[in-house]
C-alpha positions, 0 to 999 in steps of 0.5 A, spaced: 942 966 424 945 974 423 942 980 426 935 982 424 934 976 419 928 972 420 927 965 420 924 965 412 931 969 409 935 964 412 931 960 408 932 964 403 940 966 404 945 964 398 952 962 399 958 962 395 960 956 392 967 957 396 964 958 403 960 952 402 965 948 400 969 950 407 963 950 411 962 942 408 969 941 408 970 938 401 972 942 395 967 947 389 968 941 384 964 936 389 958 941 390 958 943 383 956 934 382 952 936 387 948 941 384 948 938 377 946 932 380 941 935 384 943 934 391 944 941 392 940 947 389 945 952 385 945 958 381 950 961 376 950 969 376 957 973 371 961 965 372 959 965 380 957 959 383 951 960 390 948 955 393 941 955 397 943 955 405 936 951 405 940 945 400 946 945 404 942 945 411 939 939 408 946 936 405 948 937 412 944 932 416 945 927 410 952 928 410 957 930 403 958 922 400 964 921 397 963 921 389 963 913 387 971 911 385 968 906 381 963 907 374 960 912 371 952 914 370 946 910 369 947 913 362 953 910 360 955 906 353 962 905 354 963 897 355 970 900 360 967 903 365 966 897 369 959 898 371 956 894 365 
């Protein structure tokens, strides 16, 4: 925790998408399924991607999951997905 934040700021604290990304050890593209998936809470503001550091201290007691290799969304209608 930085000098002089408190323990509700940390909670508060944005993080660009790119340092989360290093910080996690995956890529931007994987945070933003992330967040559109609602794993993780993410704001856009002028084309740049933050990510709440509560959201990521969470992800990181849960660990970042491969995206699934095969398939595709629960909403899905195409018969060649593999998964109906």
């Amino acid at each position: 925790m930085g000098a002089g934040m408190s323990m509700g700021e940390k909670k508060n604290e944005l993080v660009l998408l790119e340092d989360a990304a290093e910080e996690l050890a995956t890529t931007g593209l994987r945070l933003l399924m992330l967040i559109r998936e609602g794993t993780l809470v993410g704001i856009e503001n002028d084309g740049e991607w933050r990510i709440s550091r509560e959201s990521l201290e969470r992800l990181k007691c849960t660990g970042v999951a491969p995206p699934e290799l095969k398939g595709c969304g629960a909403a899905c209608t195409a018969s060649n997905c593999g998964r109906h």
